[in-house]
N, C-alpha and C positions, 0 to 999 in steps of 0.2 A: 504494500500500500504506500500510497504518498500523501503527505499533510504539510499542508503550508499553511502555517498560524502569522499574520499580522495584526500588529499593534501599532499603531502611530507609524514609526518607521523603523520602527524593530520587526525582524522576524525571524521567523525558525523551521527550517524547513526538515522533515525525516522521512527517510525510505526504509523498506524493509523486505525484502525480496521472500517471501515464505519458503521457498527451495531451500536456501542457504539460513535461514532462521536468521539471518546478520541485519542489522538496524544500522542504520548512518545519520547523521544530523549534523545539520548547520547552524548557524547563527549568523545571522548579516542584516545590514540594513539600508532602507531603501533612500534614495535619493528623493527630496522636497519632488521633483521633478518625475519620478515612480511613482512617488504618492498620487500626485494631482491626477496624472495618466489613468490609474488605476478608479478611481474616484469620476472621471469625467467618463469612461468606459462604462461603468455604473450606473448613472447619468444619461447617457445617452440611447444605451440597452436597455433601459427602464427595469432591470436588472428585478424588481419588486412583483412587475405585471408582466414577467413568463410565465407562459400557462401552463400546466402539469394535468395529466393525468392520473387516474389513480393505476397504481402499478405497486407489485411487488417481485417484480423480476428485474435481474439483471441483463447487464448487454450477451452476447451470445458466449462470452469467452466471462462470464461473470464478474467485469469488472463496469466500474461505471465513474460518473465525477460526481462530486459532492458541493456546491461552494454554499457555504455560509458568511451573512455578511450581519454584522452588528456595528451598530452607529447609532451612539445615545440609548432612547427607549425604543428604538427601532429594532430588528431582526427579522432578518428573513432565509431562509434556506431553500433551494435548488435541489435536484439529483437529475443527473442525465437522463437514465433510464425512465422517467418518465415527463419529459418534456415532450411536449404534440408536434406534430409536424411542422406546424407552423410558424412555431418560434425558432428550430435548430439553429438559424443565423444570427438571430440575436445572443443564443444560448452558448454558438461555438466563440463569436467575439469575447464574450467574455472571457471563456475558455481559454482563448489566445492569449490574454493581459498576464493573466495566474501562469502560464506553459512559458510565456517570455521573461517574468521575472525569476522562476526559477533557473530558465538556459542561462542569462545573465547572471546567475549567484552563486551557483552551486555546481560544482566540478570532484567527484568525487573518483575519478580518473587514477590519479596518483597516491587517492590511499590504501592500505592493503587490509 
């Protein structure tokens, strides 16, 4: 699994591959200029009013994306697998924000 928790402009991102039972994690943080990106991508994707279906299945390979967003007494949460057909574009945009700041942070390449 993968989880990317941010805070302001702190974050922490952890993998864990179940084969190997091994967990990785990071800590880094984002640039004023991450944040905003992340936040207008939200904004823009109206990230609140994607519409979901009800579902309790996963994608075919039983994985799927989660985002949860909290901001003040707001909350809202997402799951791939059941987002309708008609959002997927707004749903994969988001998708891309969270996929590009972890390519930009985390390189776990050279650990062992």
């Amino acid at each position: 699994y993968e989880d990317l928790v941010i805070v302001g402009t702190k974050a922490n991102y952890s993998y864990k591959e179940e084969r190997e039972k091994k967990k990785q994690t990071k800590d880094f943080t984002l640039s004023k200029k991450e944040v905003k990106n992340l936040e207008q991508s939200i904004k823009e994707n109206s990230f609140a009013t994607i519409r979901q279906e009800i579902s309790d299945t996963g994608g075919p390979d039983g994985s799927f994306y989660s985002i949860s967003v909290k901001k003040g007494k707001d909350e809202v949460e997402k799951v791939s697998q059941k987002i309708i057909k008609e959002e997927v574009v707004r749903w994969r945009n988001m998708v891309k924000v969270f996929e590009d700041i972890i390519k930009t942070h985390v390189d776990f390449t050279d650990e062992k």
